[in-house]
C-alpha positions in Angstrom: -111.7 63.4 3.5 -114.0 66.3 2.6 -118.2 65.2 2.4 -119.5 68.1 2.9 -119.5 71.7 1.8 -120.8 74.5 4.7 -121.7 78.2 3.4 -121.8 81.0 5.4 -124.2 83.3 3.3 -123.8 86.8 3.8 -120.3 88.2 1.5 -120.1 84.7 1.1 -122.6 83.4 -1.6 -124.7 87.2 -1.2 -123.2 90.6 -0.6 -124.2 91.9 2.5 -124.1 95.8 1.1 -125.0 97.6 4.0 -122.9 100.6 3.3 -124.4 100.6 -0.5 -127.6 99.9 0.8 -128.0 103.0 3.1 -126.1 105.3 -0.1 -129.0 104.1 -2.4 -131.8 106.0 0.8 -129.8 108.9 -0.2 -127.4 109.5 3.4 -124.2 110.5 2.7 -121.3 109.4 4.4 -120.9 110.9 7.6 -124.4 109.6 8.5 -124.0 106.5 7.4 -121.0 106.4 9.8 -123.2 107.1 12.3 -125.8 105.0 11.5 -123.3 102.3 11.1 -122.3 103.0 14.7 -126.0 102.8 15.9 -126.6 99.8 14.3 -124.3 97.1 12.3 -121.6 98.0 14.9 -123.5 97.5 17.7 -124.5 94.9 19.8 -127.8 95.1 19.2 -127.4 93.6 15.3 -126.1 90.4 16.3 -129.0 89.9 19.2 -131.4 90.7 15.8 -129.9 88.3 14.3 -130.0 86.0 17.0 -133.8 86.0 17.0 -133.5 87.5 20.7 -135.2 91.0 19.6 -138.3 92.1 17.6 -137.8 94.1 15.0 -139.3 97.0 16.5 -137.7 96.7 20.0 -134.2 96.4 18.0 -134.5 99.6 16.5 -135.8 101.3 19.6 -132.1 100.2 20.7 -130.6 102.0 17.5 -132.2 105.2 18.6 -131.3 105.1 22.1 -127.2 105.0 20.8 -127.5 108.0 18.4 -131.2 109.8 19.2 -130.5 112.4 16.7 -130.6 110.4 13.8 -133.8 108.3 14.4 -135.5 109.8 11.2 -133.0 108.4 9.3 -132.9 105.0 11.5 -136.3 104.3 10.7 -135.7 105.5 6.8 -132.7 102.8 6.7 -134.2 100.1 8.7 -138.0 99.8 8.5 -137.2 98.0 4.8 -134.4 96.6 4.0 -135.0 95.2 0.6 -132.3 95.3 -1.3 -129.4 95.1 2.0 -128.7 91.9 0.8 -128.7 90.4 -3.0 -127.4 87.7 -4.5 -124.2 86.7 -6.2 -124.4 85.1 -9.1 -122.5 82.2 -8.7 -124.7 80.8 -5.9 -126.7 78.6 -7.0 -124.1 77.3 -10.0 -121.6 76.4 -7.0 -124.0 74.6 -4.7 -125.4 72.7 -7.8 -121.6 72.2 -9.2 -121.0 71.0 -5.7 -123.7 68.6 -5.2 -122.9 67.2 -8.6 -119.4 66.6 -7.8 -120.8 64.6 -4.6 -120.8 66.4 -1.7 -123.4 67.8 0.7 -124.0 71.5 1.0 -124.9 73.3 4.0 -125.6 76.8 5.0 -124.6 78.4 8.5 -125.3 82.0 9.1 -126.1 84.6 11.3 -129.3 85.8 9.7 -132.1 87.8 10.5 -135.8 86.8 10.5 -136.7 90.2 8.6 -133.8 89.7 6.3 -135.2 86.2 5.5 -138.1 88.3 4.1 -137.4 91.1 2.8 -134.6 89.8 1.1 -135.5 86.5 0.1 -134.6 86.7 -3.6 -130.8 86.4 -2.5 -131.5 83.4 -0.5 -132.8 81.5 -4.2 -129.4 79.0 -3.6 -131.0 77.0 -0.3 -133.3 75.2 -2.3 -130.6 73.7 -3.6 -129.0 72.6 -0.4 -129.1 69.6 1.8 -129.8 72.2 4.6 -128.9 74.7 6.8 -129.2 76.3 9.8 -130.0 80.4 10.2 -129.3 82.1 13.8 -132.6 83.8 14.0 -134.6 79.6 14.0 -131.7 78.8 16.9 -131.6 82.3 19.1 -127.8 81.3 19.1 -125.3 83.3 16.8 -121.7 82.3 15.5 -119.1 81.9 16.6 -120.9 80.4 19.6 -119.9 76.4 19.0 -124.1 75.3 20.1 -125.0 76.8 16.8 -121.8 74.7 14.7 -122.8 71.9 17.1 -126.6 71.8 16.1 -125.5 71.5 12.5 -123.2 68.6 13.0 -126.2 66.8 14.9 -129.4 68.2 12.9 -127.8 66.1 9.7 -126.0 64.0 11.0 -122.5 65.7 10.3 -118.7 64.3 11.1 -116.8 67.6 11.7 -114.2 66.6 10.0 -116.1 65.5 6.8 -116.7 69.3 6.4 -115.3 72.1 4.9 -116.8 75.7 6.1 -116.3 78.9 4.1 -117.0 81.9 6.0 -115.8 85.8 5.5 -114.8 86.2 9.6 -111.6 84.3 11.0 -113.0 84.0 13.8 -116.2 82.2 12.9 -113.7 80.0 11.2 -111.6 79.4 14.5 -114.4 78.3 16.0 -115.3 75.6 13.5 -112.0 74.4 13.4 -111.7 74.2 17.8 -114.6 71.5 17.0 -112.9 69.5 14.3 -114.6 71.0 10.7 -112.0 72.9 8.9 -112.4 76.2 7.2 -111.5 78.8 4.6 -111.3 82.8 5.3 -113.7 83.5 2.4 -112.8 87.0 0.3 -112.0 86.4 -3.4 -114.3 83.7 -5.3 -111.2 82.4 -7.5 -108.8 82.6 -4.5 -112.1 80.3 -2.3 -111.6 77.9 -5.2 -107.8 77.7 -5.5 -107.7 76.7 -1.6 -110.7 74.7 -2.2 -108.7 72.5 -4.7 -105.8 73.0 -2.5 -107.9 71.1 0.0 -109.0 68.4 -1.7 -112.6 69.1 -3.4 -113.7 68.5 -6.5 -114.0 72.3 -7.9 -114.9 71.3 -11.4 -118.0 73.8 -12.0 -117.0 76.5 -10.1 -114.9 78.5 -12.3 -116.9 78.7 -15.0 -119.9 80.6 -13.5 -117.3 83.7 -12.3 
């Protein structure tokens, strides 16, 4: 039986617009290919957001990839307001959700500079029973220690939850330690297998 609800956040309950994002500084598309290579593509993102890297020494890493381009690294990267925003049926699911009697829980590879300079899209965790961002844990999904700290930190059975992520295989790795999971793309499809599932969706349609 389902308790428990488990949110990844980014294209989950915030779009990660990375591609938008770097349109809005004004690069067109065959830079933002290569900064996309330097950086979201690279190694070197997911130790950011593993908390492993300072800000700084992480984009001395960008530059080393693609040295040409470190104007524009530094114009993408030194704010990044506005990378990720929030979807507006966040915080109507999570409180939908918690009405209908389950926990809700967050579990995402996040940055520490993307907790701050885009903290308006992360409005919905107030509204959790808690959650756990890679940066805090210097451990990133799909690593199970960072699925594992979850299930202890509140006191979690596995299979009591139900984790909605956009990556299969952060999913996979959920379900190898007993919590099962949904591919996340399409809201009203998430709430279809939701219901298909088991959970209570009443709420959730109605803020799409």
């Amino acid at each position: 039986m389902i308790k428990n609800i488990v949110f990844d956040i980014g294209n989950v309950l915030t779009d990660f617009r990375w591609k938008e994002f770097l349109q809005d500084k004004g690069m067109d598309e065959t830079m933002i290919k290569r900064i996309a290579k330097a950086s979201v593509m690279s190694p070197y993102w997911d130790e950011f957001d593993r908390g492993a890297m300072s800000e700084e020494d992480t984009i001395a890493e960008f530059i080393k990839i693609d040295p040409e381009i470190e104007k524009e690294l530094h114009l993408a990267y030194d704010d990044i307001t506005g990378m990720v925003v929030p979807r507006k049926y966040a915080i109507p699911w999570v409180k939908a959700l918690k009405k209908n009697g389950y926990g809700v829980y967050f579990l995402s590879n996040f940055s520490r500079k993307a907790e701050k300079e885009c903290s308006e899209s992360l409005e919905f965790m107030q509204y959790c029973d808690g959650g756990i961002l890679s940066y805090r844990e210097l451990v990133v999904k799909p690593n199970p220690e960072i699925y594992r700290r979850l299930f202890e930190r509140f006191s979690l059975e596995p299979s009591e939850c139900l984790f909605l992520d956009d990556t299969e295989r952060n999913i996979e790795a959920g379900r190898a330690l007993g919590m099962d999971g949904i591919v996340f793309g399409d809201p009203a499809e998430a709430i279809r297998e939701l219901a298909d599932k088991g959970v209570d969706v009443g709420g959730l349609a109605e803020s799409l």
